[in-house]
MARNU-177333 format. One record per residue (C-alpha): chain; z, y, x. Coordinates in steps of 0.001 Angstrom, whole numbers, always signed. Layout:
N
SITE chain      up   north    east
SITE     A       Z       Y       X
...
! end
This chain:
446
SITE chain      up   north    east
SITE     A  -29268  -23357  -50181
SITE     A  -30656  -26815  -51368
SITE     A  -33909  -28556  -51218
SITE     A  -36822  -26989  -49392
SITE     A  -36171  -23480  -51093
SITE     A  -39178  -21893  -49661
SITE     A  -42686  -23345  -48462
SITE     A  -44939  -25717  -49827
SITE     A  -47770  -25854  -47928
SITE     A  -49576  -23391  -45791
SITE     A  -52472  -21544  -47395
SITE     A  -54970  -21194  -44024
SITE     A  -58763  -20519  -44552
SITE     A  -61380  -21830  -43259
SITE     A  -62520  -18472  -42094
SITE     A  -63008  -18458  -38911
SITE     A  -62221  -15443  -36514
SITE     A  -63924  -14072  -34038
SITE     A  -63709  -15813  -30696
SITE     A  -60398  -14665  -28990
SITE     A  -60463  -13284  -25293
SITE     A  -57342  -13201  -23152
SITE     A  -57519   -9352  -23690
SITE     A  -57438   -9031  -27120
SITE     A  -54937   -7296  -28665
SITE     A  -51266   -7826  -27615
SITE     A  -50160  -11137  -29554
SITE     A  -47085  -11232  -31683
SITE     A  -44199  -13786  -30469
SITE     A  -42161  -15881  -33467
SITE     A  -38561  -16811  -33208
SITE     A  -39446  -20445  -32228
SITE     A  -41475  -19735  -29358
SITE     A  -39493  -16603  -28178
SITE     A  -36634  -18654  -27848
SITE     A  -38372  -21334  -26085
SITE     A  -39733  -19203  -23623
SITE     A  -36675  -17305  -22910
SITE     A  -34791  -19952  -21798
SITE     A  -36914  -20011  -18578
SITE     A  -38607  -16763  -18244
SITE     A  -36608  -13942  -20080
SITE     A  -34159  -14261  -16851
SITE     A  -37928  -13669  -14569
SITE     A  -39093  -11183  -17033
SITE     A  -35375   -8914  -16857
SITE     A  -35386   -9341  -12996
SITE     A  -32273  -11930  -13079
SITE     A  -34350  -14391  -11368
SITE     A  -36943  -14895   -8952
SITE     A  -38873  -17921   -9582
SITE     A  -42233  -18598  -11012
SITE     A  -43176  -18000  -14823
SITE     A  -43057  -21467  -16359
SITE     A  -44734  -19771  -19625
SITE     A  -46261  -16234  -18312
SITE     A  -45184  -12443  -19252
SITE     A  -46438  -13038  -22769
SITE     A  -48919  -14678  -25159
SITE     A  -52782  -14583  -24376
SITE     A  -54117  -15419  -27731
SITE     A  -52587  -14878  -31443
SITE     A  -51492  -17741  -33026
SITE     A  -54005  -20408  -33771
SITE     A  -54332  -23302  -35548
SITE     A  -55542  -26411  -34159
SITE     A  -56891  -29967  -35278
SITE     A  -53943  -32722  -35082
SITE     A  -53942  -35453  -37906
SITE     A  -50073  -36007  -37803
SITE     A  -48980  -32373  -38409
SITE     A  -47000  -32246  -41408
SITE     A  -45362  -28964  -43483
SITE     A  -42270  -28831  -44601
SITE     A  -41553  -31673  -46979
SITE     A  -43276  -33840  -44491
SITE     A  -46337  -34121  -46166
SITE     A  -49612  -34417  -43628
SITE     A  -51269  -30918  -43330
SITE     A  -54016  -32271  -40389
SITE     A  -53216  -29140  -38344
SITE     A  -50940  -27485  -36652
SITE     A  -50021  -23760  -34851
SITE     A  -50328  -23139  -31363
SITE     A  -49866  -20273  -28802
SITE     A  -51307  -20097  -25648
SITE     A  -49631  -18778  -22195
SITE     A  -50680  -18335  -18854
SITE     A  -49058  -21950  -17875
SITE     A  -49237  -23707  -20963
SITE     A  -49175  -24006  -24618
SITE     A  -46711  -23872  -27322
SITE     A  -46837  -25951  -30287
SITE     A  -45350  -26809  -33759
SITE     A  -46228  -30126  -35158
SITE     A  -43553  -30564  -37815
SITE     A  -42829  -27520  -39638
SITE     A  -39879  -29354  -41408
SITE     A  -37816  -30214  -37919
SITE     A  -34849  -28475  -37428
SITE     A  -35489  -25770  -34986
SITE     A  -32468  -25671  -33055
SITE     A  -33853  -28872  -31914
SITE     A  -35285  -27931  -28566
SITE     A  -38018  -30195  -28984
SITE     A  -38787  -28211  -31964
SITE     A  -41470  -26807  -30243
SITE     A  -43198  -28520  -27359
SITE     A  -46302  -27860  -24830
SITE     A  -49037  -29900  -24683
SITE     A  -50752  -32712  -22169
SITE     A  -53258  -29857  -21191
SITE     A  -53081  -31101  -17586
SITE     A  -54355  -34374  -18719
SITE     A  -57032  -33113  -20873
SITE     A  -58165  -30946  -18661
SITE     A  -58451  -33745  -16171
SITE     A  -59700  -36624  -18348
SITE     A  -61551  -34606  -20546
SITE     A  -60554  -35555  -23657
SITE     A  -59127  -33250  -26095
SITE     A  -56150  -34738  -28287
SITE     A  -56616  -34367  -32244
SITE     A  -53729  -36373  -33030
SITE     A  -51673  -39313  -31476
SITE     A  -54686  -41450  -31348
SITE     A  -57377  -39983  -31795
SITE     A  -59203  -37810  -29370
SITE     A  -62617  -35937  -28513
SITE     A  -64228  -36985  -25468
SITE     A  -65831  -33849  -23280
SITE     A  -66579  -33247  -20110
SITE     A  -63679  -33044  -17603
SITE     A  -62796  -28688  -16221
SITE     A  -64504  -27874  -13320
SITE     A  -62216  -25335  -12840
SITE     A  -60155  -24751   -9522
SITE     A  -56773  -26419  -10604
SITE     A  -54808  -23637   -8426
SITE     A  -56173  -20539   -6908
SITE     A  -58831  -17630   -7746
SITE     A  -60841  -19105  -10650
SITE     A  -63909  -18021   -8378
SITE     A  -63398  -19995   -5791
SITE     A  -65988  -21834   -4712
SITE     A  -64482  -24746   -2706
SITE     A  -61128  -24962   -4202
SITE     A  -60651  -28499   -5951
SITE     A  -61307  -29043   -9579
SITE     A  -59496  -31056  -12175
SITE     A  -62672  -33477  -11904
SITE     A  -61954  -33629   -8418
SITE     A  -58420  -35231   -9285
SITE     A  -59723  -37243  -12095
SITE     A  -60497  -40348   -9636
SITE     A  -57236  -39993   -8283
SITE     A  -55206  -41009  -11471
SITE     A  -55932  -44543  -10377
SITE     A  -55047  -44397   -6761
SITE     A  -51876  -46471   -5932
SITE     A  -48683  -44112   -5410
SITE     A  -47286  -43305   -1975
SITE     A  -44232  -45320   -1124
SITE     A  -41084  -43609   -1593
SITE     A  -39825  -41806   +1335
SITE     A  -43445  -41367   +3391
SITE     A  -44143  -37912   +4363
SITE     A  -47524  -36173   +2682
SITE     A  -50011  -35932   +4656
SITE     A  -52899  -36530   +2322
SITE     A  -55015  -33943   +1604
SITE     A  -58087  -33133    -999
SITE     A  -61343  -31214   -1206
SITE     A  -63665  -29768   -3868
SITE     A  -65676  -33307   -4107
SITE     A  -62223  -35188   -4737
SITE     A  -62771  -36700    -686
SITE     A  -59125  -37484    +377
SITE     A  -58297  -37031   +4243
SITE     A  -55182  -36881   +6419
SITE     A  -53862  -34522   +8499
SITE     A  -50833  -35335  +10416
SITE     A  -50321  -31392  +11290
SITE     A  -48761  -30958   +7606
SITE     A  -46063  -33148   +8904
SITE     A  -44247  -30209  +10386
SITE     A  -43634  -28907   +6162
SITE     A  -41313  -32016   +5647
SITE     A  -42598  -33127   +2170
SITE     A  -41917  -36375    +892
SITE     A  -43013  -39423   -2093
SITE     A  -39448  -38439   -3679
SITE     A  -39562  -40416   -7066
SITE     A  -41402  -42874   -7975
SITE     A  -42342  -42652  -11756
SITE     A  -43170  -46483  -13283
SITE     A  -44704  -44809  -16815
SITE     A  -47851  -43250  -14674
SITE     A  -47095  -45427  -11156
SITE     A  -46952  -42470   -9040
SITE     A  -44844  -40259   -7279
SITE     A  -43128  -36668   -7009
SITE     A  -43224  -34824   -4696
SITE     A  -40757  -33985   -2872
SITE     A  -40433  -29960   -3503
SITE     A  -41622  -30657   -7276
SITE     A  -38926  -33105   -8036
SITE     A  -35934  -30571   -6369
SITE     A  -37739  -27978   -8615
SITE     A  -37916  -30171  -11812
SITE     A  -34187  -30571  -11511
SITE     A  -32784  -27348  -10147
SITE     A  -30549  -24717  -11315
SITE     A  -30700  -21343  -11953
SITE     A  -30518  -18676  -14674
SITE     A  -31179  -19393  -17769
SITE     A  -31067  -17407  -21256
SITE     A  -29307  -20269  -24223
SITE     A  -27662  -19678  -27341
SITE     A  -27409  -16029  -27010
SITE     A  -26351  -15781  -23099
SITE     A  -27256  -15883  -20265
SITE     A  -25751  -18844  -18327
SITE     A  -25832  -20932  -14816
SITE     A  -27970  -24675  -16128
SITE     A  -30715  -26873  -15634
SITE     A  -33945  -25048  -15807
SITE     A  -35245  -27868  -18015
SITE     A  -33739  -29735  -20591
SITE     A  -34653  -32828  -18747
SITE     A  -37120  -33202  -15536
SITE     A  -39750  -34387  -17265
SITE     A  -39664  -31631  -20235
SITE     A  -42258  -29035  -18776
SITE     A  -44387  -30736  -16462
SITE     A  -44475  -34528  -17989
SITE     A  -45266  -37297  -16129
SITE     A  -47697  -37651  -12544
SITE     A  -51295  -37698  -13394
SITE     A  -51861  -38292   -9235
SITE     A  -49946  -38181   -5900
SITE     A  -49514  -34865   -4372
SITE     A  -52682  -33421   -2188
SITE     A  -52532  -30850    -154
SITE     A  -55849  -28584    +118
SITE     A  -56912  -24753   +1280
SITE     A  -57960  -22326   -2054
SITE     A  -58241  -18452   -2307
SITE     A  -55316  -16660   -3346
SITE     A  -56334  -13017   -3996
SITE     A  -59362  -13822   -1679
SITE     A  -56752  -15017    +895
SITE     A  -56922  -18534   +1930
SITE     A  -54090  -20276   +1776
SITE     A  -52652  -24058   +2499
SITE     A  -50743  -25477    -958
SITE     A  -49513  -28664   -2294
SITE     A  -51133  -29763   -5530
SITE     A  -50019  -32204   -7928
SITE     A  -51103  -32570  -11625
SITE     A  -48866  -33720  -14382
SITE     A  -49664  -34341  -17341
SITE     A  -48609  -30366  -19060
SITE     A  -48602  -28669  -15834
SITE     A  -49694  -28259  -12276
SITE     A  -47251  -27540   -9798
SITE     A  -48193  -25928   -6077
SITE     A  -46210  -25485   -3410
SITE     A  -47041  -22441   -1151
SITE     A  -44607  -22798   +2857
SITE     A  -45253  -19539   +3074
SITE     A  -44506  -17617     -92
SITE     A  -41021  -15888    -660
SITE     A  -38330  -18634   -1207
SITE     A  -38032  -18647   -5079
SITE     A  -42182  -18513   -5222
SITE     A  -42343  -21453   -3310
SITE     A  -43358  -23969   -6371
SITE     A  -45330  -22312   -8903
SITE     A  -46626  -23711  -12147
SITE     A  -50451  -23355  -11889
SITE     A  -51965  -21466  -15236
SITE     A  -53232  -24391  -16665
SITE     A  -52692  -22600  -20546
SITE     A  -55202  -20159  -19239
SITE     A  -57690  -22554  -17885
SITE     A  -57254  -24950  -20948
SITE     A  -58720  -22468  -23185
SITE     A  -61231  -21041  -21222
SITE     A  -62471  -24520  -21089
SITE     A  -61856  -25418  -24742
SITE     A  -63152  -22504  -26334
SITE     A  -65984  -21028  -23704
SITE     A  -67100  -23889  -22139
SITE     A  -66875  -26516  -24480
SITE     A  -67789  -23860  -27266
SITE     A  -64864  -24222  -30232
SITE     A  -63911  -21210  -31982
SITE     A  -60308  -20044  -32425
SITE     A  -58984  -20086  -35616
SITE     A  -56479  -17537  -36553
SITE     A  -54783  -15450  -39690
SITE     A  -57311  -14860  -42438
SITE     A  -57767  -11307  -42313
SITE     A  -60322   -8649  -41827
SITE     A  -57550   -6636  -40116
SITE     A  -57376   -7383  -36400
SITE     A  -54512   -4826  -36018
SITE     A  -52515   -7209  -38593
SITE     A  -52915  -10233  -36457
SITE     A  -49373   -9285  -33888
SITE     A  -47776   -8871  -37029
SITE     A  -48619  -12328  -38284
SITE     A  -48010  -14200  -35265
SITE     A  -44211  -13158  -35478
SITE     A  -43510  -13060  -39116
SITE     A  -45169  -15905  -40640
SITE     A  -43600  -18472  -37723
SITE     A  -40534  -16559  -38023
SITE     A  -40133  -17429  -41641
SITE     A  -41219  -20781  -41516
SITE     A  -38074  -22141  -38849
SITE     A  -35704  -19403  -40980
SITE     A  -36098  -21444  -43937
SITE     A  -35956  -25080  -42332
SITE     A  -33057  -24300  -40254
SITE     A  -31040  -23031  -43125
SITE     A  -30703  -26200  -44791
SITE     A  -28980  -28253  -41983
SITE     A  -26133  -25285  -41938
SITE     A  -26147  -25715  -45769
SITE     A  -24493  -29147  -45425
SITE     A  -22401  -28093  -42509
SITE     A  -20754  -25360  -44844
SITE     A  -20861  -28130  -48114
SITE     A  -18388  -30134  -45638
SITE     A  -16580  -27263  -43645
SITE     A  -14246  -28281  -40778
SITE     A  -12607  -24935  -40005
SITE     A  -10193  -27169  -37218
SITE     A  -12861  -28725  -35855
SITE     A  -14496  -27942  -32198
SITE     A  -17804  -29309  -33008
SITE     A  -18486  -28255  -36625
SITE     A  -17745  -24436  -35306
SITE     A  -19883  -24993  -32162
SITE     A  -22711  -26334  -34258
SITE     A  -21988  -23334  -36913
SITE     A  -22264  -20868  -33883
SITE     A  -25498  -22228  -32453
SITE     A  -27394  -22024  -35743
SITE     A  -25996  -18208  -36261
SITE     A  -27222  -17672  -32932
SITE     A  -30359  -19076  -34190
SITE     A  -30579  -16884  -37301
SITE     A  -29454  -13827  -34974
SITE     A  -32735  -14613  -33134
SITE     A  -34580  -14842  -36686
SITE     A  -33660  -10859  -37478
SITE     A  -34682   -9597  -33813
SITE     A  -37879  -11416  -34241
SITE     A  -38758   -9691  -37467
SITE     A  -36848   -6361  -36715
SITE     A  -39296   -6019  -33533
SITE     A  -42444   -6996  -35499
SITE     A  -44435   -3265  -36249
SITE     A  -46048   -3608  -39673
SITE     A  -49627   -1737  -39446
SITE     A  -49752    +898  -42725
SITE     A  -51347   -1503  -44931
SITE     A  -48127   -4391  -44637
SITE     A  -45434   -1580  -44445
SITE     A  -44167   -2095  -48181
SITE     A  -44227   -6140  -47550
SITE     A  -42529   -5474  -44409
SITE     A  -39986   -3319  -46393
SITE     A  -39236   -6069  -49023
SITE     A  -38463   -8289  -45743
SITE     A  -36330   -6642  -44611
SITE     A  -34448   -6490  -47871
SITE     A  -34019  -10062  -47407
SITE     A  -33401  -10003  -44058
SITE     A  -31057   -7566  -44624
SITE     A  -28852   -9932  -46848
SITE     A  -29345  -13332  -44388
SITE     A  -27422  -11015  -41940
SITE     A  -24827  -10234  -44160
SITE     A  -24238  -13727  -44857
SITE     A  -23774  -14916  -41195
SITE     A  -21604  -11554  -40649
SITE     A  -19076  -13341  -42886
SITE     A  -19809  -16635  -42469
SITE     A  -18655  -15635  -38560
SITE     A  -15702  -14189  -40105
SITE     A  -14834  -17270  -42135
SITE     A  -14419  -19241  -38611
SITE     A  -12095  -17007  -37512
SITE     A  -10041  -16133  -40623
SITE     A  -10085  -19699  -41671
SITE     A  -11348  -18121  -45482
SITE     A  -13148  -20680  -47674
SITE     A  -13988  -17920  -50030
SITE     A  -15562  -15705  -47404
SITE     A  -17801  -19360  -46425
SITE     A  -18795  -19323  -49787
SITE     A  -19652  -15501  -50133
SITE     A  -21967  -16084  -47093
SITE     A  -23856  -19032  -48433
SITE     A  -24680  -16852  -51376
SITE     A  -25919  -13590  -49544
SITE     A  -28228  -16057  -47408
SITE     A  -29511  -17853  -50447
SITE     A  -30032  -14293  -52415
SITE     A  -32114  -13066  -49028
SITE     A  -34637  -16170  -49113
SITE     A  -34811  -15842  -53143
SITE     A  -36002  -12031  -51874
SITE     A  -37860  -13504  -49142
SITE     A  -39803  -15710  -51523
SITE     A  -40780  -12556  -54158
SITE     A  -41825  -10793  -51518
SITE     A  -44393  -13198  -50134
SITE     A  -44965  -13865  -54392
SITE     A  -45516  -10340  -54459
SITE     A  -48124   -9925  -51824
SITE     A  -49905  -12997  -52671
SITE     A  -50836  -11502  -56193
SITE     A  -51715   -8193  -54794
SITE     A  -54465  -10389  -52221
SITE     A  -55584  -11806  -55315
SITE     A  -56450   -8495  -57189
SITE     A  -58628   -7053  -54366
SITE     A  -62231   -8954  -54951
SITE     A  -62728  -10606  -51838
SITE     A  -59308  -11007  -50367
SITE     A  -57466  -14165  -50083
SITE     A  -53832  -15014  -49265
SITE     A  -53282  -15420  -45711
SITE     A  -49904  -16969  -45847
SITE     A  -48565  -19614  -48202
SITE     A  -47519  -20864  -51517
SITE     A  -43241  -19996  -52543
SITE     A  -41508  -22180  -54891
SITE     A  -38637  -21143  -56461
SITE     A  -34943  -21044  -54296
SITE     A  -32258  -23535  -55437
! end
């Protein structure tokens, strides 16, 4: 299980797919994402909390790949793009194929708050497109007509910050005209924190939300923690102060909160049902409406004629990609074992937690007819990865070297069968005229 057994570079056509609506076909979810999104929502999703999404039910596009100069594959070499998935609230991204993905900053979301607002869409860490700032309602029924835009908070980003401790009373309208109103008093809302990186403050109710507790799904469990890894982790930093305003909910109108961040935009809603209070806006959804209707790119996705293959893709291919790269950092765990030691077994749990994940990902991924053999092969592989974590798990509690090593073998002899399989498939692209390979180049396992 040396070297990078697996994936040289990722083999993704120029073809481009037909634009993607948010009701396309139900998107596939990959290990990486899955798990980042079940931290937060899987406890909303199974009813074990009641607080807002902070990702959304499920995907609303497939898997794309998107522009970003920095993106690298798995040896670290520069690939200019990386893959994306969008959500109601936000997106998910993978820049660096070759991170360890038990790293939960393995995957992150993107500024699309601040694009949105600024208008200029990020192609890499310095380099960016300049467009015309959303005039979309930044909270609200997308129809409504006087609900404030994100270019009616773009003049805002300079205005100085409230000072700590002031109630909010400011409010907003459509044409970014701020007023007072000392009525909104009676709601108790404060300048909590004042943030030096963007010289503005939190709000009050956002900052108690950025740092509460709840129930979360980690490692496996389900567990009492932060909802965030740190405050700052979802939402980023201030864009503006917090505004209050009046926009349609359901054709209601109703008096919120607003304040944009640089990934999100949080409301806060008096009268909705106490865990419902704060709500992350759905800035993922509005982010590509904007990028790819009204600005007018097209999505890029999986090369394939087959739109019923595309679910399949999304979870497989990004599945197998993290599989690899986080086999080699329990590689060198296992070269060095420390069968007495706390953290060497804690570190060897998380990482056969993480390959646990792996298998569900792929075990719940329905092959249409025409990938059902390459599926099969898969799970041949698959098959053997799980045998080699069932007794690597046994080694840590038998204390057996030879069992450690029997395990390191089974995984190594499933991503050998992992690799053929993809070897396989590519060749059998390659004999239909007109077909290309839609996933990537294997090298050999070491």
């Amino acid at each position: 299980m040396r070297s990078r057994w697996f994936v040289t570079a990722l083999l993704l056509a120029t073809l481009l797919a037909p634009a993607l609506s948010v009701s396309a076909q139900q998107p596939g979810l990959s290990v990486a994402f899955w798990r980042t999104w079940a931290r937060a929502d899987r406890p909303v999703a199974e009813g074990r909390a009641a607080r807002t999404w902070m990702w959304g039910p499920a995907p609303i596009t497939h898997v794309l790949v998107e522009e970003y100069d920095e993106a690298t594959d798995f040896d670290g070499d520069v690939l200019g793009f990386r893959m994306v998935q969008y959500f109601d609230k936000t997106r998910m991204e993978i820049t660096d194929m070759g991170a360890d993905p038990v790293n939960p900053w393995y995957v992150t979301n993107g500024l699309l708050a601040k694009e949105l607002i600024t208008g200029q869409v990020q192609l890499g860490h310095n380099r960016f497109a300049q467009a015309p700032a959303a005039r979309v309602p930044v909270a609200g029924d997308l129809d409504d007509p006087n609900a404030p835009t994100y270019v009616s908070f773009q003049p805002l980003m300079g205005y100085q910050p409230l000072p700590v401790g002031m109630t909010i009373i400011q409010t907003i309208d459509r044409n970014g005209t701020v007023g007072a109103d000392q009525m909104l008093a009676r709601y108790g809302v404060t300048a909590a924190v004042l943030v030096r990186e963007t010289n503005h403050t939190v709000a009050s109710v956002f900052w108690d939300f950025m740092n509460a507790r709840g129930t979360v799904y980690s490692d496996g469990a389900f567990r009492e923690d932060g909802l965030f890894e740190n405050p700052f982790y979802a939402t980023g930093f201030p864009l503006t102060e917090a505004y209050w305003t009046t926009v349609r909910v359901g054709g209601v109108p109703k008096r919120v909160l607003v304040q944009v961040f640089e990934r999100r935009v949080l409301t806060y809603t008096p009268d909705n049902p106490p865990g419902w209070r704060v709500e992350a806006g759905n800035v993922g959804l509005h982010y590509y409406q904007w990028r790819y209707g009204q600005l007018g790119e097209q999505p890029v996705t999986w090369d394939t004629a087959r739109p019923e293959e595309l679910p399949y893709y999304d979870a497989i291919i990004p599945t197998v990609f993290p599989l690899a790269a986080g086999l080699e950092p329990l590689a060198a765990l296992l070269d060095n074992p420390a069968l007495d030691a706390p953290g060497w077994r804690a570190d060897i749990e998380r990482r056969l937690i993480f390959l646990q994940d792996c298998a569900r990902a792929m075990r719940e991924a329905t092959p249409p007819p025409t990938l059902s053999a390459f599926h099969s092969e898969l799970m041949v592989g698959l098959e053997l990865v799980e045998r080699g974590a069932v007794r690597i798990r046994r080694a840590l509690d038998t204390r057996d070297p030879v069992l450690l090593w029997q395990g390191r073998n089974d995984i190594a002899a499933g991503l050998r069968a992992f690799a053929n399989a993809f070897e396989r498939y590519r060749n059998q692209l390659r004999a239909v005229p007109g077909s290309e390979p839609v996933v990537f180049l294997a090298k050999g396992v070491h």
